[in-house]
N, C-alpha and C positions, 0 to 999 in steps of 0.2 A: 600584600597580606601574607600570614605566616600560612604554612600549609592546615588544614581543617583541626586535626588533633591536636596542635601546638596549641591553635588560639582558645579550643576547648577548655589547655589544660589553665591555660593564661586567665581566663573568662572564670575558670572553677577557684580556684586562688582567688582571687580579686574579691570575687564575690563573698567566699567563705571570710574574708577578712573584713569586710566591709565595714559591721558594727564598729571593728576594734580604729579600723582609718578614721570612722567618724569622731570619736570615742577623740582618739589623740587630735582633729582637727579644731575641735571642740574645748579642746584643753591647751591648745597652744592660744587658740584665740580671746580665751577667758584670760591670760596672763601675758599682755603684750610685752614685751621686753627692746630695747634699743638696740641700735649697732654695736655689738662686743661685748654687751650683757646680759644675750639670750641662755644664761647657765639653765634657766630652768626646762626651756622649748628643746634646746642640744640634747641636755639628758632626756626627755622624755621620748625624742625621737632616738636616737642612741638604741635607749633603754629596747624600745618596740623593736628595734633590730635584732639585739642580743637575743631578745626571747627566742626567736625565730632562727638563730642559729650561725645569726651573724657572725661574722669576729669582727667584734667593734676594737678601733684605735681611738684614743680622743686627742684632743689637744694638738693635732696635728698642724704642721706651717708655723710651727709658735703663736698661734691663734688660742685661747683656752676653749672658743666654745666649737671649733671645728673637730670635724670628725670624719672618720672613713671606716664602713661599715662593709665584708668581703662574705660573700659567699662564692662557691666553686672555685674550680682551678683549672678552667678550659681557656687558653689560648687569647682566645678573643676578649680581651677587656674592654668592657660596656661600663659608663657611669650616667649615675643618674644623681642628680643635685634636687636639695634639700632646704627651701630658704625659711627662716623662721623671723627673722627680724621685723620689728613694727615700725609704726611713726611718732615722733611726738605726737601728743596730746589726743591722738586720734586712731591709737591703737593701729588694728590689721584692717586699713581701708586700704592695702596694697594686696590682700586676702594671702601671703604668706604662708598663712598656717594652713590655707585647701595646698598648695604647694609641698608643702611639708609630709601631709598625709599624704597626698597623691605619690610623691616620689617613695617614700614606706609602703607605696600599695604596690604599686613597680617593679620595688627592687624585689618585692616575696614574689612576682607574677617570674618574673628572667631567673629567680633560684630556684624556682621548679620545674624550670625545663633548662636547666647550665647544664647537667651532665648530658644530656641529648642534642642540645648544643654547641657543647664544647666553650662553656665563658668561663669566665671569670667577672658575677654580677659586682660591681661598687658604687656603694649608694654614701653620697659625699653630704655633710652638713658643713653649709657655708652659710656664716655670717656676715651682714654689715653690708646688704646687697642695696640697701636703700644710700647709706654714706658710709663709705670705708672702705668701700672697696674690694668685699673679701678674698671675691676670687679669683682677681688681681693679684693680691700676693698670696695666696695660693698658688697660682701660677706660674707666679714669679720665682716661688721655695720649693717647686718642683712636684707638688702635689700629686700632680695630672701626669706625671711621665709616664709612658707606657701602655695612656688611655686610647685607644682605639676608635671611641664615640661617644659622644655626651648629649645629656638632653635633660630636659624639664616642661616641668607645665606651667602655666601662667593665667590665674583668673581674667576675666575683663568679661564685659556683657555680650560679647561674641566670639566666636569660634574663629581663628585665622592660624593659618597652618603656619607659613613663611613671613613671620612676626617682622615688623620693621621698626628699628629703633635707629638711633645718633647717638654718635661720638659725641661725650661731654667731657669737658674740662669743668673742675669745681673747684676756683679759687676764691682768695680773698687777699683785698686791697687794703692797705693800712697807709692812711694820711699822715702826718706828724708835722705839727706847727707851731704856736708859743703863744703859752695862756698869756692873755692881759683881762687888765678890766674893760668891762663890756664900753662902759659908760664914760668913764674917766679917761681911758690911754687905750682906747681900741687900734689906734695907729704901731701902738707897742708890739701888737700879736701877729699873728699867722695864724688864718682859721681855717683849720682842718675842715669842720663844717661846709664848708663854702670849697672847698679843694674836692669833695666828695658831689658837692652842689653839682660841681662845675662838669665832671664826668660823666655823671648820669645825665645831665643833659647832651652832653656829646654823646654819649652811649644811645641817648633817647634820638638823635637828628640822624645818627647811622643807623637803626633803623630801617628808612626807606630805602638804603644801596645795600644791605642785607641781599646777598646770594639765596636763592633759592634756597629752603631746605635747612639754614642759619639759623639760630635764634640765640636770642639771650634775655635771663631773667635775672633778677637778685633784687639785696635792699640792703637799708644802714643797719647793720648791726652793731654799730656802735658809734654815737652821737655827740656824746659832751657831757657836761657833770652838772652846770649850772646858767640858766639864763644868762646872768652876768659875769660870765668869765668867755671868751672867745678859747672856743675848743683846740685842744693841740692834738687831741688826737682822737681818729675817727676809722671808721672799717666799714667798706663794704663786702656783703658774701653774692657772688653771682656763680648762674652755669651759663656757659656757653654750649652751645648746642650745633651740628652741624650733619650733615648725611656722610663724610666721611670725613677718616684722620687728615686730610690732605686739607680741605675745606676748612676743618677747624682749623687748623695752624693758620690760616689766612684771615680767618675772623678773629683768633687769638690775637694776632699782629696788629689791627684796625682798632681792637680794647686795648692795646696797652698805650696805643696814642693815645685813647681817649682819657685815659688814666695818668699820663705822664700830660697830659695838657692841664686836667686838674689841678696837677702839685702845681706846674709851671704860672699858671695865673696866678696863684697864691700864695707862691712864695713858700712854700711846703714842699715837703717831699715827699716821696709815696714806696711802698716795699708790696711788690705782688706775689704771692705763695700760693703752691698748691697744695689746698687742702686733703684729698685725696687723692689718689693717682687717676688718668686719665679712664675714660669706660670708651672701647670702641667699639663700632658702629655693630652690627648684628648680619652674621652671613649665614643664612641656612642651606645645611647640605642635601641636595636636590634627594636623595636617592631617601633619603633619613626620613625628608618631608613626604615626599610620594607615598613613604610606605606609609606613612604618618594621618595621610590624610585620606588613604584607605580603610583605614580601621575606624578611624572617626565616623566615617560614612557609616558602615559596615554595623557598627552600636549602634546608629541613629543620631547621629550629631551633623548638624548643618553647617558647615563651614564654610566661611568667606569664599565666594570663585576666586579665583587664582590671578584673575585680570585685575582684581578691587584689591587686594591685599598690600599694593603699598598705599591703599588711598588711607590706611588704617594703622599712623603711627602711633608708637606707645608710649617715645620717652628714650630712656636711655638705661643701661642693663651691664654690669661686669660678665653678665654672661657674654655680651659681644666680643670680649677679647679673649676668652676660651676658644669662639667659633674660631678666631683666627688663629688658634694652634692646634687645635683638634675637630676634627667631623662634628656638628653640632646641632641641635634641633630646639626652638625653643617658641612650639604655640602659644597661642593664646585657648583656655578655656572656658567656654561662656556659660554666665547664670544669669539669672534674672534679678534686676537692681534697681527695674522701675525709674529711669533714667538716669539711675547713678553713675560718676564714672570714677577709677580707681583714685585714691587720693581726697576722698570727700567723704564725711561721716558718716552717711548713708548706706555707702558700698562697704562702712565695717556692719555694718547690721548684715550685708545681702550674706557679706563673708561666712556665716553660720545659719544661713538660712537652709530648707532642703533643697534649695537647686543650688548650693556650694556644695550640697551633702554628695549630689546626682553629680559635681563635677571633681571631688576629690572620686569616685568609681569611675567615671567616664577616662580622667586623664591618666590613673594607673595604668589600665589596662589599654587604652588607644597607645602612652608611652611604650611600654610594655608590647606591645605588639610590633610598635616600629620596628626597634632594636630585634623582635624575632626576625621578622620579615626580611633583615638584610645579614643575621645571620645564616641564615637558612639560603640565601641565593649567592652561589659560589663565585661568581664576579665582583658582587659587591662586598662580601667576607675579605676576599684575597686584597682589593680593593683598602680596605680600611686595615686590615692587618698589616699590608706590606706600609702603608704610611706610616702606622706607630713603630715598626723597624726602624723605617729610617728617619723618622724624629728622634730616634733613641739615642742613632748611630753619629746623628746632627750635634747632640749635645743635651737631649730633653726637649723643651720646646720652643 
């Protein structure tokens, strides 16, 4: 925990902004937006920056709706990420926008104590965390160099400090075979159909020798045009899933037989692409969470024991390949959804209800306090400073 007065002044912040966190969660979530077309969530959260004295950047990574928002000029660079992106059809059941206001609530809590700190607060808006990847190529264009530490909060119906998520691969597989008539000259075609058939059944029989921890899901996204024509060309979208990068490359291997036996029975051929870039696994940094999961306590927040928290996966996250180039922390914060869980139309109603209101305040200032707390204790300071040196000195990340 941060020393008594830090978390005072952290607690007074938060609080005095509270209405306007809501205000903005309220307004992301009324207007859900897709991967790389949150123009309107970026600006509004942007926007609540600048007022407060930010110096906002937009458009940053060649992304149009990313952003990096800077207050202070102390030493220690602290970021804290911003997600605003929705779902099809089904808006913020991912709760996003408490995300969005919590990391806005954050970055004002670390810019009123940077100069007695020594930071350098940056509060990142990163799109396209659901498909796209954002901040992956983020990453990748060098966004994050010279970050120090990074963190976020993350709705769910419970409180878990040391979040556990998998490496996913997001491809798709395209059949290609030769239309005939269905009826007349089916002997004429190659049915993509049935090439597609044939994988998912292989897909479905492996299965039961799935590695612990493995999974995979998807479906046809694209089928054929007409009863009576044998399809030539056909798609499926899956994720593969695994507990780490090592793990998936070996389930990856195991799909693409099952995909290359498809074409091969049916005399098709197959092209597998990745859709977005890989998401890996999720590492949290022991000292980030401790202090993390001090402050939660400390407000009143009951967090998962520390024994249960891998029993409590979440999915898969671009945040996990930040953790693997910089110090990272990335809870889960709980509200109440009446058994909903993320990803269900339910959990967009919980998303604006007032125990999302109670966890956009809870995650500011719990975030917000971690990043004091290890500013403030000169091992772990030196600690994550002397790492962004020598990432820097490495190449970036």
């Amino acid at each position: 925990m941060p020393v008594t007065s830090t978390l005072a002044r952290l607690t007074e912040t938060v609080d005095a902004a509270a209405p306007e966190l809501v205000a903005l969660s309220h307004a992301v979530h009324a207007r859900p937006e897709l991967a790389f077309e949150e123009h309107y969530a970026s600006g509004l959260v942007a926007d609540a920056l600048a007022g407060h004295g930010f110096a906002v950047t937009r458009g940053i990574a060649d992304l149009e709706t990313a952003f990096v928002a800077r207050s202070g000029s102390g030493p220690l660079r602290v970021a804290v990420f911003a997600e605003y992106d929705a779902l099809p059809g089904i808006g913020h059941a991912c709760g996003h926008n408490i995300i969005a206001a919590a990391g806005v609530g954050a970055g004002l809590a670390l810019a009123s104590v940077a100069d007695e700190l020594g930071l350098t607060v940056e509060v990142y808006g990163t799109p396209a965390e659901e498909s796209g990847a954002g901040k992956v190529l983020m990453l990748r264009r060098g966004a994050f160099d010279g970050v120090a530490c990074a963190g976020m909060v993350h709705p769910a119906p419970f409180d878990v400090v040391r979040t556990r998520t998998l490496a996913l691969a997001d491809l798709a597989i395209a059949f290609t075979g030769r239309e005939a008539h269905a009826s007349a000259a089916p002997w004429a075609g190659r049915n993509a159909g049935d090439a597609a058939t044939v994988a998912q059944v292989a897909l479905g029989l492996l299965r039961q020798h799935l590695e612990p921890g493995q999974q995979l899901h998807g479906f046809v996204s694209e089928g054929g045009t007409a009863p009576n024509v044998v399809p030539a060309a056909t798609e499926l979208l899956y994720y593969l899933r695994a507990e780490t990068a090592e793990s998936l490359e070996r389930l990856a291997a195991r799909a693409d037989d099952c995909f290359a036996a498809g074409a091969l029975a049916t005399g098709c051929t197959h092209e597998v692409r990745e859709v977005s870039p890989s998401y890996s696994e999720l590492r949290s940094d022991d000292a980030l969470a401790d202090a993390y999961r001090a402050a939660a306590i400390a407000i009143g927040r009951d967090p998962v024991a520390p024994e249960y928290e891998r029993a409590v996966p979440l999915g898969s996250t671009d945040m996990g390949n930040v953790s693997h180039a910089v110090p990272s922390i990335h809870p889960l914060i709980g509200l109440e959804t009446d058994g909903a869980v993320t990803h269900q139309p339910e959990f967009t109603a919980a998303a604006a209800s007032p125990s999302a209101d109670r966890a956009v305040r809870d995650g500011a200032l719990a975030l917000a306090a971690a990043f004091a707390a290890v500013a403030e204790d000169e091992t772990e300071r030196a600690r994550l400073q002397d790492g962004a040196e020598r990432r820097g000195r490495n190449g970036g990340q």
